[in-house]
C-alpha positions as CSV (number, residue, x, y, z in Angstrom):
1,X,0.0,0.0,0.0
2,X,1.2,3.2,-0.9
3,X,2.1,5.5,2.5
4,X,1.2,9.2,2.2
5,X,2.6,11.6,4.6
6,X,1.1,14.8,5.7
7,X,3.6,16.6,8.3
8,X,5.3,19.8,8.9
9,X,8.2,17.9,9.6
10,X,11.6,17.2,7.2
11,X,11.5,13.7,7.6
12,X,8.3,11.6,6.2
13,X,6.6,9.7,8.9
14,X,5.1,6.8,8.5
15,X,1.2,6.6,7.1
16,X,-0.3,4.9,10.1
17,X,-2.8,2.1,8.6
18,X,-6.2,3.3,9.9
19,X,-6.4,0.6,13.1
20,X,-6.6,-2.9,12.5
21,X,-9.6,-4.9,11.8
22,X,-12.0,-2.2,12.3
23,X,-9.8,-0.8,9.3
24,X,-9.8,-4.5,7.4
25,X,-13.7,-4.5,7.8
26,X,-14.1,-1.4,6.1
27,X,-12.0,-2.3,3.0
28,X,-13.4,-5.5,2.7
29,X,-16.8,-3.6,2.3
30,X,-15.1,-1.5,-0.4
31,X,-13.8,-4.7,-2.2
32,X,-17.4,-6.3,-1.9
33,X,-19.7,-3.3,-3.2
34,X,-17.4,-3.6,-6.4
35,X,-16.7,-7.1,-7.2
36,X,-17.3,-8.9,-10.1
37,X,-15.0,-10.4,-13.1
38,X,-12.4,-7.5,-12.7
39,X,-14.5,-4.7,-13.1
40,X,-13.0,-1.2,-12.9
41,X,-12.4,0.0,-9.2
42,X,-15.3,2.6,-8.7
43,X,-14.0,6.3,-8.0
44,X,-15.8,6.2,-4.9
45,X,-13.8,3.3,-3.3
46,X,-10.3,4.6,-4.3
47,X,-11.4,8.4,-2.9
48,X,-12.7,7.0,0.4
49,X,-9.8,4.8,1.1
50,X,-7.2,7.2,0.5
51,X,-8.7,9.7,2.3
52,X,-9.1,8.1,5.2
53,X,-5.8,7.1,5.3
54,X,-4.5,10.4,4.6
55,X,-6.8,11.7,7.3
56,X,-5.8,9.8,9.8
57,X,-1.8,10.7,9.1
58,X,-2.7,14.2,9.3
59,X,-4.2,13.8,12.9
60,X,-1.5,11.7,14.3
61,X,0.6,14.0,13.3
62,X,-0.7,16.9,14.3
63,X,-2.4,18.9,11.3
64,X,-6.1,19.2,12.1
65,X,-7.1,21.1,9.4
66,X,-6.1,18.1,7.0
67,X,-7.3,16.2,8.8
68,X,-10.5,17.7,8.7
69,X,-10.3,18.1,4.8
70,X,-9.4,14.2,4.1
71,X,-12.2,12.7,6.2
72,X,-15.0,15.3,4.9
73,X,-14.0,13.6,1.7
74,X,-14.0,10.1,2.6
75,X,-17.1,10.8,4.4
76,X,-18.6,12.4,1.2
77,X,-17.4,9.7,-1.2
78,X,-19.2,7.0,1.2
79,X,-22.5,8.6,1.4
80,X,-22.4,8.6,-2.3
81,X,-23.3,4.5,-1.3
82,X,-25.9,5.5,0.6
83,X,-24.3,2.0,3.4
84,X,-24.6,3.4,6.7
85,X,-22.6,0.8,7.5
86,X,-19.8,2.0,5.6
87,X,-20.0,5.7,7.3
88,X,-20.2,4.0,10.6
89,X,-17.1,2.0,10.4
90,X,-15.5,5.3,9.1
91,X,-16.0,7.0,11.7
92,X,-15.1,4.8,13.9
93,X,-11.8,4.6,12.9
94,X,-11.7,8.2,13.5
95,X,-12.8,8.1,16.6
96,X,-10.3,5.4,17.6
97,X,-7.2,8.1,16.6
98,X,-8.6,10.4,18.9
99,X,-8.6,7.6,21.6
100,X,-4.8,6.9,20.9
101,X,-4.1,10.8,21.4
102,X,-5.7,10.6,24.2
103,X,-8.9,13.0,23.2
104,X,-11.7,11.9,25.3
105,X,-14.3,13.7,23.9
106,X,-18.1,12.2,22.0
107,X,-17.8,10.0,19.0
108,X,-20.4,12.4,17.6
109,X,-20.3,11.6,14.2
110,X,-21.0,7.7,15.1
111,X,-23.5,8.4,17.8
112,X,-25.9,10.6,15.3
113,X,-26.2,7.2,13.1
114,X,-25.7,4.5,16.6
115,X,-29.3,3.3,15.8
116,X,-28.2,1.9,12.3
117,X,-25.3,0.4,13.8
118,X,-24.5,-3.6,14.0
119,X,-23.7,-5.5,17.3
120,X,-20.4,-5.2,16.4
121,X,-20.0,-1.6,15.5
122,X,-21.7,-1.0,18.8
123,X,-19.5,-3.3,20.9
124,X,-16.4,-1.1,19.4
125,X,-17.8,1.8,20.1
126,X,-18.8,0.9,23.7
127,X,-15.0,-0.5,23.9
128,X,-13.4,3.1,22.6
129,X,-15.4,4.9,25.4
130,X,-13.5,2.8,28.5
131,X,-16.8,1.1,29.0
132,X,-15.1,-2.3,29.7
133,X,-16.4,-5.0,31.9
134,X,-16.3,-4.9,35.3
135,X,-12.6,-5.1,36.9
136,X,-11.3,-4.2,40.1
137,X,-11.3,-0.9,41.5
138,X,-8.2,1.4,39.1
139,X,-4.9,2.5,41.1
140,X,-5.2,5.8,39.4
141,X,-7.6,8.3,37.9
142,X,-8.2,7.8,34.1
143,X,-6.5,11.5,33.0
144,X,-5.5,13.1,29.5
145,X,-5.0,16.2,28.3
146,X,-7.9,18.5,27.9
147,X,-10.5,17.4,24.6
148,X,-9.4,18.7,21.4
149,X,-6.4,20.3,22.1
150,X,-2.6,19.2,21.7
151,X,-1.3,18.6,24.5
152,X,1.2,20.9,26.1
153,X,3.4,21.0,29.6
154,X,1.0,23.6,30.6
155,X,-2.1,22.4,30.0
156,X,-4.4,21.3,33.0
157,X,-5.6,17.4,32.9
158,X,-9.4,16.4,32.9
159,X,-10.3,13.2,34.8
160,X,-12.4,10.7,33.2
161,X,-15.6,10.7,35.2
162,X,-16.8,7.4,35.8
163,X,-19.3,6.4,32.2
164,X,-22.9,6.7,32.9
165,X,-23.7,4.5,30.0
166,X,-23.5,0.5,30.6
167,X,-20.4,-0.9,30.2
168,X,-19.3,-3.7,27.5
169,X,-21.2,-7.1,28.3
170,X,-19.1,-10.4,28.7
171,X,-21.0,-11.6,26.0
172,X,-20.2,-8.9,23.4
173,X,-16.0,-9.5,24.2
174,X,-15.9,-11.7,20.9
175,X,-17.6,-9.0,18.9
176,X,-14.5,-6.7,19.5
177,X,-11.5,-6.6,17.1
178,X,-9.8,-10.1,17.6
179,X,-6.8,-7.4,18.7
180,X,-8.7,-5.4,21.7
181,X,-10.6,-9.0,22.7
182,X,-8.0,-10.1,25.7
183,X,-7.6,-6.6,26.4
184,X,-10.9,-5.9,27.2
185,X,-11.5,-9.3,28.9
186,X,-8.4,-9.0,31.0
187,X,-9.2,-9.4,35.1
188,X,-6.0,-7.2,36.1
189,X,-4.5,-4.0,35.0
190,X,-1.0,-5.9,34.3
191,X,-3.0,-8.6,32.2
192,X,-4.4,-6.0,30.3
193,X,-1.3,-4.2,29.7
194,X,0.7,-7.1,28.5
195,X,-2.5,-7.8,26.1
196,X,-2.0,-4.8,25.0
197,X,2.0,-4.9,24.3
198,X,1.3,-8.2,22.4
199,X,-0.6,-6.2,19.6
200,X,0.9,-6.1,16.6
201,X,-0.3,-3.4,14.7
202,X,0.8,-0.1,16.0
203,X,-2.3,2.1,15.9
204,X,-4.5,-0.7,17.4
205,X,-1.8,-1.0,20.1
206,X,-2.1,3.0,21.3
207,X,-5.8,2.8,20.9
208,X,-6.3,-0.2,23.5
209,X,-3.3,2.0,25.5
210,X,-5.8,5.0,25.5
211,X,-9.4,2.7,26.4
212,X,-7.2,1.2,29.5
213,X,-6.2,5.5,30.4
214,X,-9.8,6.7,29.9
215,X,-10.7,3.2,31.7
216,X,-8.6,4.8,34.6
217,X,-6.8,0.7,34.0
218,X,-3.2,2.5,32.8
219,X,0.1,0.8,34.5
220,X,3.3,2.9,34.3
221,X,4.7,0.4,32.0
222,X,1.4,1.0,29.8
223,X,2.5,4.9,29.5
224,X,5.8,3.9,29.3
225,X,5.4,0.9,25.8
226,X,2.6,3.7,24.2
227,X,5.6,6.5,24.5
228,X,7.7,4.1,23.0
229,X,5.3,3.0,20.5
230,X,4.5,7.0,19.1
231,X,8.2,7.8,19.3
232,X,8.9,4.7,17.2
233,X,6.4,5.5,14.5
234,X,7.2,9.4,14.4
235,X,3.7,10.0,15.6
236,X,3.2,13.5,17.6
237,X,0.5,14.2,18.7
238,X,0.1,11.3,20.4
239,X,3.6,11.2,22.0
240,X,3.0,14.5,23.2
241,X,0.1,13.2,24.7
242,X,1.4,10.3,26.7
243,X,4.4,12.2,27.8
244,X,2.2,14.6,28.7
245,X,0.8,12.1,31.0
246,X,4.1,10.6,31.9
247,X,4.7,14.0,33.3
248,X,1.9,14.2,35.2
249,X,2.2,11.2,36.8
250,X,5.8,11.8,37.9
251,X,4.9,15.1,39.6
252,X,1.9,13.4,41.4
253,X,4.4,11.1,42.7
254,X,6.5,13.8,43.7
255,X,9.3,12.8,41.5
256,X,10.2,16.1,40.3
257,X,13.4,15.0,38.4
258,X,11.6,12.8,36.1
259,X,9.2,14.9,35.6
260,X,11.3,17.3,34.6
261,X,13.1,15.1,32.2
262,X,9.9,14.2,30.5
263,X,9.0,17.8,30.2
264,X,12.6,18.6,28.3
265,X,11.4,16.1,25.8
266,X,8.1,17.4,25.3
267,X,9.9,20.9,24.5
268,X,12.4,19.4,21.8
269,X,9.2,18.1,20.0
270,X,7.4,21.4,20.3
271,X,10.5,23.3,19.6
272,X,12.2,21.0,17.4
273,X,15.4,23.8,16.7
């Protein structure tokens, strides 16, 4: 697959593969509404892929208003079908970037069209809000940078309130992306953390990071392997994120000389020169 890169940055970063499965559904849909013996690949399909995938390199890394651009036109080349079922798994996969940088805000654009959506869909988007089956009490508050904004070593935390809504049933864990299944089954915060670090796919990987954080389910080694995972791919915005949280961490802990070392990396990404 050809990789696209949207940055500000010198150096091409890599076009993250718009998560997983969810991702794999989605194109599998494309490939279905136009099979046949070889017919010509309708302009629809090829606009909606690429823009999604453009879309969601523009948000990792940063660039909003691409990102805004891309999706409108994904979106727009989808409707064209008039499959709700291809919108919702769109936006979906939207919503799940915005769970790996750590913005906790509505899936708005899947909750207007929820009452078309399939178990499935549902049981994702139940998973992406931290609804996850019961689990024992979290050793620390579920907290990320404030909605919608890139994060920044000034910025004031919000902490997830506990979700209203009911959580994910038992019965709806093998309805999940096979990747976020032993995740969201996991009966400890360390199981779920090693489930986590045993995903493959990179995206996936900070996305079940960020439903364990707004679960309020996030070990230090979690922060530390979705760091490691956005510094490896060149991602930003969500590397600010968790370091961001990193940070915060270390100064409730009193540890002022990690914190501060976290906070020196955060400025060399913001000011790169």
């Amino acid at each position: 697959m050809k990789k696209t890169s949207i940055s500000h940055a010198a150096t091409p970063q890599p076009t993250p593969r718009p998560h997983g499965a969810l991702a794999a559904a989605l194109s599998a849909a494309l490939l279905l509404a136009g099979c046949g013996s070889n017919p010509p690949v309708p302009d629809w399909q090829m606009t909606a892929h690429g823009s999604i995938e453009r879309a969601t390199s523009a948000y990792m890394s940063g660039n909003a208003r691409v990102e805004a651009a891309e999706f409108a036109r994904a979106r727009e080349a989808l409707a064209s079908t008039g499959k709700v079922d291809l919108i919702i798994r769109a936006e979906l996969i939207r919503c799940a970037a915005r769970v790996a940088s750590l913005v906790f805000e509505g899936c708005t654009g899947y909750d207007k069209l929820a009452q078309d959506a399939s178990p499935a869909d549902r049981a994702y988007a139940t998973y992406l809000a931290g609804r996850l089956p019961a689990a024992p009490a979290p050793a620390q508050p579920a907290i990320a940078p404030q909605p919608g904004a890139m994060p920044s070593t000034t910025q004031s935390p919000t902490t997830a309130l506990p979700p209203t809504a009911a959580p994910l049933a038992a019965a709806d864990l093998a309805l999940l992306p096979e990747q976020h299944r032993a995740v969201a089954a996991a009966a400890s915060d360390v199981t779920a953390a090693g489930a986590v670090q045993a995903i493959a796919d990179p995206l996936s990987r900070l996305v079940a990071s960020g439903v364990l954080l707004r679960a309020g389910r996030a070990t230090p080694q979690l922060l530390a392997d979705a760091v490691e995972t956005a510094s490896a791919q060149g991602w930003r915005r969500p590397l600010l994120a968790w370091l961001g949280v990193q940070a915060m961490r270390a100064e409730q802990a009193g540890d002022t000389i990690e914190a501060q070392r976290i906070k020196r990396r955060i400025a060399l990404i913001t000011n790169p020169t």
